[in-house]
Every structure is written in structure tokens, then in C-alpha cells.
N, C-alpha and C positions, 0 to 999 in steps of 0.2 A: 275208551272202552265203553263207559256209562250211555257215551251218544252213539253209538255202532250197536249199541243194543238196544237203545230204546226203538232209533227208527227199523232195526231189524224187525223185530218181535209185532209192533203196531203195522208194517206193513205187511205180516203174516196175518193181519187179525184185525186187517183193517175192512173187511168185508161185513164183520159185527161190531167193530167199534164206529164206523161212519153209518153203517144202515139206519134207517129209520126207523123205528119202532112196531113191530108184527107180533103176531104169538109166538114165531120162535127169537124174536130178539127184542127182551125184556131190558130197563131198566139195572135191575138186578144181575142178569148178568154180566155186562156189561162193567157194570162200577168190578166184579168179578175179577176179570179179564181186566183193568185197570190195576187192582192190588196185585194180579199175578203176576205184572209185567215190573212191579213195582219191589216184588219180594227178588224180583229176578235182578233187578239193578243191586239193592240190598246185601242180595247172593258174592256180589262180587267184592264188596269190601272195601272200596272206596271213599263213600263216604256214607252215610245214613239219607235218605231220600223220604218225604213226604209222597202221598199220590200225588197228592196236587202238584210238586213241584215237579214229577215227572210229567203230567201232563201239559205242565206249560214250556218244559224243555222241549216236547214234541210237538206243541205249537208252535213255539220260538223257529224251530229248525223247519218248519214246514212255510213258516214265514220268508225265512230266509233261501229256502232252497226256491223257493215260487220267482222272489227275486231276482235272483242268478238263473235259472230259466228265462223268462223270459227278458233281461238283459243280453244272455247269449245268443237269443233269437233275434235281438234286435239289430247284435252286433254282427251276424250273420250276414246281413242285406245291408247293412253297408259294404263300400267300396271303399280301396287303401289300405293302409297301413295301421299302423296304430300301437298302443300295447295289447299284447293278448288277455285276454279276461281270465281273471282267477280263477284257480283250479277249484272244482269242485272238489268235497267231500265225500268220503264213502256213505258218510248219514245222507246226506244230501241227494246223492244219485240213485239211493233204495229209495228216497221218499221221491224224486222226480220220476224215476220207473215206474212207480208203482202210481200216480197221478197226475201226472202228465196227459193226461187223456179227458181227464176231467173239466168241469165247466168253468170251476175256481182256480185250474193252469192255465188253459188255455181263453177263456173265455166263454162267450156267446155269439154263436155264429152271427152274423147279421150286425152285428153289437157297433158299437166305435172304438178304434184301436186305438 
């Protein structure tokens, strides 16, 4: 439940937790929007959570879902048989929907694969 809402909530509000710093997206708010996401885990009564450790849960899982991307894609363009690749997560498939497009999923065009 803790991990279905952390990447829920950060992929709703990941347009100011990833942006780069402007007048309208401060520091300040942001750490904000961190405790809110944090009070929300908290909400649920599981276990008591640190920010920081929610934010390294959502590192962790962004790690890991980046992972399993592109090992699926890799396993994609192969030919054969094989075992099929582990299921994806519902944390995982909001944080790959929602960046998947990005240059740290998929790369840099031009790049070496």
C-alpha cells in the first residue's frame, strides 16, 4: 500500500518535484510537497516513515522500475524462447508511464546502447 502511494502521488506531482528551479518552483515548496506526500504514507498507519526514507523508497523504486524497462526492451528484440520476464509492479508501471519518455529511461538519442 505504502509503495502504490508513494509512486502514485510523486507521479501526480512529478512535474514540481523533477522541475528545475523558476519563480514558481521553489525549494520551499517542494521539500512541502515532500512532507505532504510523507504525512500521506503516515496517514495510512503502517509504519511511521521519515521524508527521507520516503524519498529513497522512491528512488529505490524508480531504480528499479528503469531496470525492468529496459531489460523488457531488450528482451523484446530478441528471438526464441526463453522465461518470460517478471511481472511488473503497479508502483513500477505509474513510475514507467509517467517516465518512460524521459532521457534517464530511455536515453540519448545518438548515445551507445
Amino acid at each position: 500500500m505504502e509503495v502504490n502511494l508513494i509512486s502514485r502521488r510523486v507521479v501526480e506531482e512529478l512535474g514540481l518535484l523533477r522541475e528545475k528551479f523558476c519563480p514558481d518552483t521553489t525549494a520551499d515548496a517542494i521539500n512541502k510537497m515532500w512532507a505532504k506526500i510523507t504525512d500521506e504514507v503516515n496517514d495510512l498507519g503502517v509504519s511511521y516513515k521519515k521524508l527521507s526514507t520516503v524519498k529513497t523508497k522512491f528512488r529505490n523504486l524508480t531504480r528499479d522500475a528503469k531496470e525492468k524497462f529496459t531489460y523488457e526492451r531488450k528482451e523484446r528484440n530478441k528471438t526464441g524462447g526463453g522465461p518470460a520476464p517478471k511481472p511488473i509492479s503497479m508502483a513500477e508501471e505509474n513510475i514507467i508511464n509517467s517516465m518512460k519518455d524521459t532521457f534517464s529511461f530511455k536515453g540519448i538519442n545518438g548515445g551507445i546502447v
